[in-house]
C-alpha positions as CSV (number, residue, x, y, z in Angstrom):
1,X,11.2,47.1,29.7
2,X,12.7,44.4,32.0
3,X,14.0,41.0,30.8
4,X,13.9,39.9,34.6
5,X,11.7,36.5,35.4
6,X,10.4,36.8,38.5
7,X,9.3,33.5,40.6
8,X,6.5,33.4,42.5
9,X,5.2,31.4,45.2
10,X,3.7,28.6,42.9
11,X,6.3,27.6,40.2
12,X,9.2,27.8,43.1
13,X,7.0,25.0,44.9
14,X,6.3,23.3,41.8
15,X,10.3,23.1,41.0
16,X,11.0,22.2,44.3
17,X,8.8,19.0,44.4
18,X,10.4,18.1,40.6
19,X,13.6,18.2,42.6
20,X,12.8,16.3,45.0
21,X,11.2,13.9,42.9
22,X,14.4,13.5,41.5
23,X,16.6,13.2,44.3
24,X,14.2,10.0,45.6
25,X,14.4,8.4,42.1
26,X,18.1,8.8,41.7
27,X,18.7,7.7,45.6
28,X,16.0,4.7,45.3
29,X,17.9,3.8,41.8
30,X,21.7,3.5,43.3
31,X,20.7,0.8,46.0
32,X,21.5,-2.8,45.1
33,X,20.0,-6.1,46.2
34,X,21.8,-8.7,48.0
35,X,21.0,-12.1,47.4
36,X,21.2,-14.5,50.4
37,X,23.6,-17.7,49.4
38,X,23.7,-20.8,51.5
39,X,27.0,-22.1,52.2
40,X,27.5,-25.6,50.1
41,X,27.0,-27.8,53.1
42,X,24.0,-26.4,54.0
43,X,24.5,-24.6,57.2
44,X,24.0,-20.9,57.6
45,X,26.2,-18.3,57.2
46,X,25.4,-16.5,60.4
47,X,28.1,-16.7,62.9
48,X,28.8,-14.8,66.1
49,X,31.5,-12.3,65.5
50,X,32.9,-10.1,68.4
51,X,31.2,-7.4,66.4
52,X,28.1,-9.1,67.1
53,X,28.8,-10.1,70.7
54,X,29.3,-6.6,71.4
55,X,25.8,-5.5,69.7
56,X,23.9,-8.1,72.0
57,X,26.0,-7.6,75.3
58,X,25.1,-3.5,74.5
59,X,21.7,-4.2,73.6
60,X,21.4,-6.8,76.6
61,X,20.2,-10.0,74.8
């Protein structure tokens, strides 16, 4: 008699969607949120970097 387990079609799909099941809830749990702070005066943080000079002069705004 053979001790081999064979897989079939089912329980390979079923193990497959537990692990990627998985793999979304570990992903979605090691993202962090960012709170948005205002500088103490009042005035936005945004400011145009050369970074972001060269994102509008390549995206033509």
């Amino acid at each position: 008699m053979s001790d081999k387990s064979t897989t079939d079609r089912r329980s390979f799909l079923k193990w497959a969607g537990f692990g990627a099941a998985g793999t979304v809830a570990a992903a979605a749990s090691t993202q962090t949120a960012v709170a948005e702070t205002v500088n103490p005066d009042g005035s936005a943080r945004y400011s145009e970097t050369d970074h972001v000079k060269k994102v509008y002069e390549l995206a033509r705004f």
